[in-house]
BAFI-3210 file (N, C-alpha, C; in Angstrom, 3 decimals, decimal comma, padded with zeros to 6 digits):
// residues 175
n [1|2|3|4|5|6|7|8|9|10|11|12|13|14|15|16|17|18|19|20|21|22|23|24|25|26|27|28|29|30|31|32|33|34|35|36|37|38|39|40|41|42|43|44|45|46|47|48|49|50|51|52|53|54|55|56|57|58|59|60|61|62|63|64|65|66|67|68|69|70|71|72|73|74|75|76|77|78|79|80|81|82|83|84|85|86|87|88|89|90|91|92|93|94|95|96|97|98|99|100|101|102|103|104|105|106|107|108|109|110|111|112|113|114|115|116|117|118|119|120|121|122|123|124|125|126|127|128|129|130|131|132|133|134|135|136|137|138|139|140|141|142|143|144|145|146|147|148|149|150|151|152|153|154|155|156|157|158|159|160|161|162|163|164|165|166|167|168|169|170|171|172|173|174|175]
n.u [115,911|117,006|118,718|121,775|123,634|127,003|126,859|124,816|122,170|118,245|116,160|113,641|110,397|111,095|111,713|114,473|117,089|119,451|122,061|124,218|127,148|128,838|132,472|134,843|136,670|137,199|136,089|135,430|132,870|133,483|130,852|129,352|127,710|124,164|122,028|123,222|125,073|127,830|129,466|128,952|126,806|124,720|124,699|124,032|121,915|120,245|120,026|118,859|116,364|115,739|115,894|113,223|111,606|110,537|109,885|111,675|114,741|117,850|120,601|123,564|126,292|129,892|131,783|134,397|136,562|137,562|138,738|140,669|142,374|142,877|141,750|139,405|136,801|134,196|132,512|133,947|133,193|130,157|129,380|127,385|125,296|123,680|120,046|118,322|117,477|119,046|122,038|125,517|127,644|130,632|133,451|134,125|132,477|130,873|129,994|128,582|127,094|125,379|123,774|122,660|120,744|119,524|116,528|115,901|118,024|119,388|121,105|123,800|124,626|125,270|127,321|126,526|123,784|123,197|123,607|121,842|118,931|119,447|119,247|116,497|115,839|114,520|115,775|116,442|117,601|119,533|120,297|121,180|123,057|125,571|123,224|120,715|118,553|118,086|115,479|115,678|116,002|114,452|114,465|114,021|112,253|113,575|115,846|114,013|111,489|113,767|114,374|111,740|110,633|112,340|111,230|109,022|106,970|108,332|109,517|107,493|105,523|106,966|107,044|108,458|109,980|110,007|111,960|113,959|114,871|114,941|117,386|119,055|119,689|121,020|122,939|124,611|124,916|126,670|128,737]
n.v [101,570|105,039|106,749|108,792|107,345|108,999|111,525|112,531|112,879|112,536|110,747|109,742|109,182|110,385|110,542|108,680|109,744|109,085|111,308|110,605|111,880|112,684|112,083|114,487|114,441|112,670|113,769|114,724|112,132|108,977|108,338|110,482|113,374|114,460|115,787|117,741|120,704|120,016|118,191|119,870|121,264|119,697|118,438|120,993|121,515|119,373|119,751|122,396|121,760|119,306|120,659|121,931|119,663|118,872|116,702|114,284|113,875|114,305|112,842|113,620|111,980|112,461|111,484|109,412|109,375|112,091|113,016|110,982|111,547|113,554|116,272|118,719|119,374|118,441|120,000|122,095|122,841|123,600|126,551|127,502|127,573|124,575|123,985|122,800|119,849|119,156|117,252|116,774|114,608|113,727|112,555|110,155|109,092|106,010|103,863|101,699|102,432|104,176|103,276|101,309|102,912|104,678|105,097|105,076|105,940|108,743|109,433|110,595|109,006|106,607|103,049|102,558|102,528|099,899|098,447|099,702|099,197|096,245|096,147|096,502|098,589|102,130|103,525|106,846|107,944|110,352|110,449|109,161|106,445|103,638|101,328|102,682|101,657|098,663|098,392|098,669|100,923|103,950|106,176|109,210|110,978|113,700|116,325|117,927|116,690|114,887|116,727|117,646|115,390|115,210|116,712|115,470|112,431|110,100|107,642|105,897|105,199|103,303|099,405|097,741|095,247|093,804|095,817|095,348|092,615|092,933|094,255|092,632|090,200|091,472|092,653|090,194|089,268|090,949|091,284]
n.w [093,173|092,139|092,665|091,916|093,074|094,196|093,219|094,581|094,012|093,942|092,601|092,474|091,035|088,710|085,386|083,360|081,157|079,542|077,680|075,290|074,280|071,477|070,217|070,314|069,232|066,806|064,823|061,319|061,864|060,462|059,861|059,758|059,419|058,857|059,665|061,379|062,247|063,393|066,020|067,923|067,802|067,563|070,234|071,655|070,447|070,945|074,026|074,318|073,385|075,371|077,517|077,901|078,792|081,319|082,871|082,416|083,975|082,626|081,502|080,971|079,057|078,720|075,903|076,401|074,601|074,448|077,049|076,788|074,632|075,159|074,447|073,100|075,960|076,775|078,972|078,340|076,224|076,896|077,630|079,389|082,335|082,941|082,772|085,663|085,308|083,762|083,898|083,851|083,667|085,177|083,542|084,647|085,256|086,475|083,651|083,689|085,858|084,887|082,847|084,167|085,942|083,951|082,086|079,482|076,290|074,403|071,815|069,123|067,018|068,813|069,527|072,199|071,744|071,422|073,330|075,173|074,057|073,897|076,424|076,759|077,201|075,596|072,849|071,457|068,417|066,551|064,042|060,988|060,745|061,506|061,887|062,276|060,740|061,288|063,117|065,655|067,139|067,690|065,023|063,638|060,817|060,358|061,098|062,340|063,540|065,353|066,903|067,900|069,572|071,407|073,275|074,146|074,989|073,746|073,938|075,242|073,153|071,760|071,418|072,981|073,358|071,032|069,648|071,969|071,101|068,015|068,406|070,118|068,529|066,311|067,321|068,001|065,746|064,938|066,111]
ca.u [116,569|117,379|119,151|122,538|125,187|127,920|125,858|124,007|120,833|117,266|115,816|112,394|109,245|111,449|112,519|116,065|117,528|121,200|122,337|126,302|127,606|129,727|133,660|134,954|138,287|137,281|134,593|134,459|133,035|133,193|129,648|129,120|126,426|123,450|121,057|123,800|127,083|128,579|128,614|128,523|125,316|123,753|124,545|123,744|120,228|119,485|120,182|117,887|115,237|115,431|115,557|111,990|111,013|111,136|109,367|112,875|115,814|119,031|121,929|125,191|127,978|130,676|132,201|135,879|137,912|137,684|139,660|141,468|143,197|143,369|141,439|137,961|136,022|132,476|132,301|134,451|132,511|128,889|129,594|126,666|124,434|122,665|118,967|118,488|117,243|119,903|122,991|126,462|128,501|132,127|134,693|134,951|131,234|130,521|128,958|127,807|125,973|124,185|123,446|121,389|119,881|118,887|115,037|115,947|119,123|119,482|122,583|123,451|124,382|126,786|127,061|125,634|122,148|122,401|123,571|120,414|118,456|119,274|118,697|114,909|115,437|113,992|116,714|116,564|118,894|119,401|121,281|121,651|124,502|125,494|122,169|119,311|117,455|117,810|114,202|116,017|116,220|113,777|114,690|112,478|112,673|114,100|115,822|112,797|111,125|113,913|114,244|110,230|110,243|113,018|110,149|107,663|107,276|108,961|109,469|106,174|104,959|107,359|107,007|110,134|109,859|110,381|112,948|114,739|114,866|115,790|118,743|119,849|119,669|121,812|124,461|124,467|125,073|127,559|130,052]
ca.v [102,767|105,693|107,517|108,661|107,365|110,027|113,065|112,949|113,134|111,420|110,833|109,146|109,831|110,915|109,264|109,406|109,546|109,553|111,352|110,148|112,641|112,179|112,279|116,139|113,687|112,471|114,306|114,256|110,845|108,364|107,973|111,753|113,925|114,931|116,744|118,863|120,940|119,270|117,549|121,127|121,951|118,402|118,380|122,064|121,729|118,388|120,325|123,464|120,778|118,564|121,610|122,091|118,278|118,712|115,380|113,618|113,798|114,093|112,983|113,829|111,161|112,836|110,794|109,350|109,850|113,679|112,688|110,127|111,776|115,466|116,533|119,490|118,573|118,400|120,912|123,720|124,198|124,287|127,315|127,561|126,941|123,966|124,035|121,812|119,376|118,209|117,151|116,349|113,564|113,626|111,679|108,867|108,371|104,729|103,300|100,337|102,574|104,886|101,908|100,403|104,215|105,036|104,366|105,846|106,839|109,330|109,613|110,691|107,360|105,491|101,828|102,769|102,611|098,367|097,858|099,826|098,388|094,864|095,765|096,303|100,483|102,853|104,301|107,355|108,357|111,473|110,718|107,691|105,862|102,173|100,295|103,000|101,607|097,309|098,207|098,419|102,717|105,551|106,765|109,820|111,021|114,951|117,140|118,768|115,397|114,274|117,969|117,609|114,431|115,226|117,050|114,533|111,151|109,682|106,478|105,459|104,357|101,728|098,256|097,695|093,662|093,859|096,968|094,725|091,271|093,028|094,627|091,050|089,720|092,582|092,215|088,499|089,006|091,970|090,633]
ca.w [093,680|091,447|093,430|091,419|094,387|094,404|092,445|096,004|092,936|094,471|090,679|092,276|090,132|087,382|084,142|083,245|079,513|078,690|076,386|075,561|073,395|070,538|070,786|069,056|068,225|065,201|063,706|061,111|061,884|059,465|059,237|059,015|060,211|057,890|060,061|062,488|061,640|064,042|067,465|068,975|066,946|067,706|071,613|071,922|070,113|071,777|075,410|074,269|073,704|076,668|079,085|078,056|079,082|082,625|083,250|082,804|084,142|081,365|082,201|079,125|079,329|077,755|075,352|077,140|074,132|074,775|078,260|076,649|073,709|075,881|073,227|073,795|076,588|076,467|080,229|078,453|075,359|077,035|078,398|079,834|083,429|082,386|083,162|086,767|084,687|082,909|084,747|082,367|084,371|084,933|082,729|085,752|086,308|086,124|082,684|084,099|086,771|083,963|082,290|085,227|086,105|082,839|081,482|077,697|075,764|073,430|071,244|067,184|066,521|068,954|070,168|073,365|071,663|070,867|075,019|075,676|073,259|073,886|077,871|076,920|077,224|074,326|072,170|070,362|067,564|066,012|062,277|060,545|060,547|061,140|062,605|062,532|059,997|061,983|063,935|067,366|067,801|066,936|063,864|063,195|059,622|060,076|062,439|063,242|064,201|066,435|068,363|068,941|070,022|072,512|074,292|074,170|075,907|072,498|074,972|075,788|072,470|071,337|071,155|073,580|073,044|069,506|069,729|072,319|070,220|067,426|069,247|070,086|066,970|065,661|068,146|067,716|063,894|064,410|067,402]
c.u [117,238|118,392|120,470|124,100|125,781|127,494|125,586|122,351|119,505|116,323|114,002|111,405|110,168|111,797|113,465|115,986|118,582|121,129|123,847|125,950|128,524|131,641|133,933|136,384|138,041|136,143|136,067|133,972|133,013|132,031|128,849|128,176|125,583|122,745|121,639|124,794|127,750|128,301|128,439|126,477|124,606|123,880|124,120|121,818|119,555|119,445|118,717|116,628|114,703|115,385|114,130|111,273|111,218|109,912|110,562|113,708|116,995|120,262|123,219|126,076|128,689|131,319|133,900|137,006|138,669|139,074|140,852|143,051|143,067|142,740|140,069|137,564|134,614|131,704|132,773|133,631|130,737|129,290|128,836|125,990|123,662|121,300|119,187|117,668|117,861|121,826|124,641|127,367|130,044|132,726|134,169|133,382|131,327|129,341|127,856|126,434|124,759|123,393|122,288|120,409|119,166|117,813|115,632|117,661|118,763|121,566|122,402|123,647|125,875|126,563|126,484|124,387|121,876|122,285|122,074|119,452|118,010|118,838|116,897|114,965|115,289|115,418|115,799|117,613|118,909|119,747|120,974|123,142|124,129|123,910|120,862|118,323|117,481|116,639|114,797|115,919|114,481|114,440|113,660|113,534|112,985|114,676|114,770|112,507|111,630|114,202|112,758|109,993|111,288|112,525|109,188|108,030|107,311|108,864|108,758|105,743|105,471|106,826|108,475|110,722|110,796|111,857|114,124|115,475|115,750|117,753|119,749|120,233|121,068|123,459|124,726|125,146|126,950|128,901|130,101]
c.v [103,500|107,032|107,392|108,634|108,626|111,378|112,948|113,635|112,425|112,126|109,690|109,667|110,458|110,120|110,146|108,994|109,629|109,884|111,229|111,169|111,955|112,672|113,367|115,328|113,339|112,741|114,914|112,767|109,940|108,309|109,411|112,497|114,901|115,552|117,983|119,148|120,396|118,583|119,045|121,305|120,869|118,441|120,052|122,366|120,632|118,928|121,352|122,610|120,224|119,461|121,726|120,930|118,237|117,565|114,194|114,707|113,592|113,814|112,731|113,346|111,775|111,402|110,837|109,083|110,726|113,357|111,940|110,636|113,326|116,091|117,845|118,576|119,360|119,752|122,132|123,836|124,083|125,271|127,987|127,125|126,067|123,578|122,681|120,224|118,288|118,390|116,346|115,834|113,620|112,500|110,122|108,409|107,041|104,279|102,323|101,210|103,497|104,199|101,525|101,670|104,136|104,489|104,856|106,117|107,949|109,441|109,898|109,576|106,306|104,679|101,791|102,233|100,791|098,029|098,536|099,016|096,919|094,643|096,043|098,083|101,218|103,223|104,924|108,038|109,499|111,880|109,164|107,626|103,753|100,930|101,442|102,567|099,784|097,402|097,990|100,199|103,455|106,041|108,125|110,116|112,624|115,179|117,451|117,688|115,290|115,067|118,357|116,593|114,406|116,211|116,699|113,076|110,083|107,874|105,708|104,385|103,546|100,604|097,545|095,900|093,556|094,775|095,907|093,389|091,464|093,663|093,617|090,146|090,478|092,544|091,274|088,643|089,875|091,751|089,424]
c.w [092,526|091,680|092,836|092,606|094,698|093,962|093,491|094,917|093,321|092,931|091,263|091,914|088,544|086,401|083,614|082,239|079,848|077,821|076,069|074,199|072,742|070,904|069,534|068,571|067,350|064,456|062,853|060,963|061,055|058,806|059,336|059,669|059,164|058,438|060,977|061,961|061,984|065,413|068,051|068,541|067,408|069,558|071,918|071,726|070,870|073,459|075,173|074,383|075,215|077,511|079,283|078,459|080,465|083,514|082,861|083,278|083,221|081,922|080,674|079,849|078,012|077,366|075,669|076,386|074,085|075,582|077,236|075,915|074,374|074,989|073,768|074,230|076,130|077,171|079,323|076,958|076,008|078,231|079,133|080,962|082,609|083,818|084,803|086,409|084,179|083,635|083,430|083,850|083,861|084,467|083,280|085,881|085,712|085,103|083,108|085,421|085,649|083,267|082,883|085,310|085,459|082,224|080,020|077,380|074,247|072,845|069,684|067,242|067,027|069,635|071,476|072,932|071,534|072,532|074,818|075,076|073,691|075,707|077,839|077,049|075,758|074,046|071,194|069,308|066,826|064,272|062,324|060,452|060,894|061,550|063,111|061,730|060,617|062,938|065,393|068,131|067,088|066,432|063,324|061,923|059,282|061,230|062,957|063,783|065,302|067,390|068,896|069,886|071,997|073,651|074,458|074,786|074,849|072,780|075,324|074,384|071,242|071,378|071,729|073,535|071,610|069,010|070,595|071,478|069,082|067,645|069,662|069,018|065,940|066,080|068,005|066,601|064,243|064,894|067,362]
res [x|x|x|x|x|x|x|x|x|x|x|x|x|x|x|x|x|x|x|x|x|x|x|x|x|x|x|x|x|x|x|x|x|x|x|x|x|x|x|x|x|x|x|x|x|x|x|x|x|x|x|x|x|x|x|x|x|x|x|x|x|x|x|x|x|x|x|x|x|x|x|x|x|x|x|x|x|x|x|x|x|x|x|x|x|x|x|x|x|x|x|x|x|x|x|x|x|x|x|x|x|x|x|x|x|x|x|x|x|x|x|x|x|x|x|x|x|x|x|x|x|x|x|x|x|x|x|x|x|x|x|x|x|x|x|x|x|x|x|x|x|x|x|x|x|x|x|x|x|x|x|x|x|x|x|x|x|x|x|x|x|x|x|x|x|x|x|x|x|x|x|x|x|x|x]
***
């Protein structure tokens, strides 16, 4: 059942991605951002993309330091109708339920991607940073790359065994 409980969302036949956005509190993040100005520029271009993929479902977990530290939310700078497509989840939605939903994540590069990972779901990543180069994410090798791929079925031709394993392995070492 894919059906997003409280959204009142019936997601059957579709494949869902997350994409968790980055938190605008501490950019600049330690580990930096080489292919986007910023998280606006990286969640803004990854949206323009995915609207055109309308064989998933997107769903943007804002990142709950925004909330946490009162800090920009995620809602007031896309100031924009987003496509019916792509749905951006309030503060409160339940991780653990996007978690289970979710066939794919997308994210620039935050711990979200080893949980998926190590649950057997594709990750893709948008920058390097701490663990894109450990064989557990899609790593493509430009912006351009990873804003084509975010209209293509990027997902499909992993090796999700191997992607998972190493994801365990990684976490294992790191925690």
């Amino acid at each position: 059942n894919k059906n997003l409980g409280k959204l009142n969302i019936d997601l059957k036949n579709k494949f869902i991605i997350a994409i968790y956005s980055n938190t605008f509190y501490d950019y600049p993040h330690a580990l930096g951002m080489t292919r986007f100005v910023d998280v606006l520029d990286w969640i803004k271009s990854t949206i323009n993309k995915a609207a055109q993929n309308k064989s998933v479902i997107w769903l943007i977990k804002p990142h709950p330091l925004d909330e946490w530290f009162g800090t920009i939310k995620l809602r007031d700078v896309l100031n924009q109708k987003l496509p019916e497509n792509i749905i951006l989840l309030p503060y409160n939605y339940s991780g653990k339920e996007i978690i289970e939903r979710a066939d794919a994540l997308v994210t620039h590069h935050g711990t979200a991607a080893i949980e998926f990972a190590a649950m057997g779901k594709p990750v893709l990543v948008a920058d390097k940073g701490w663990f894109h180069d450990y064989g557990f994410v899609v790593f493509p090798n430009s912006k351009e790359k990873y804003l084509e791929l975010i209209e293509k079925e990027w997902y499909k031709s992993i090796n999700i065994k191997t992607k998972q394993t190493n994801a365990k392995i990684f976490a294992g070492i790191q925690y």
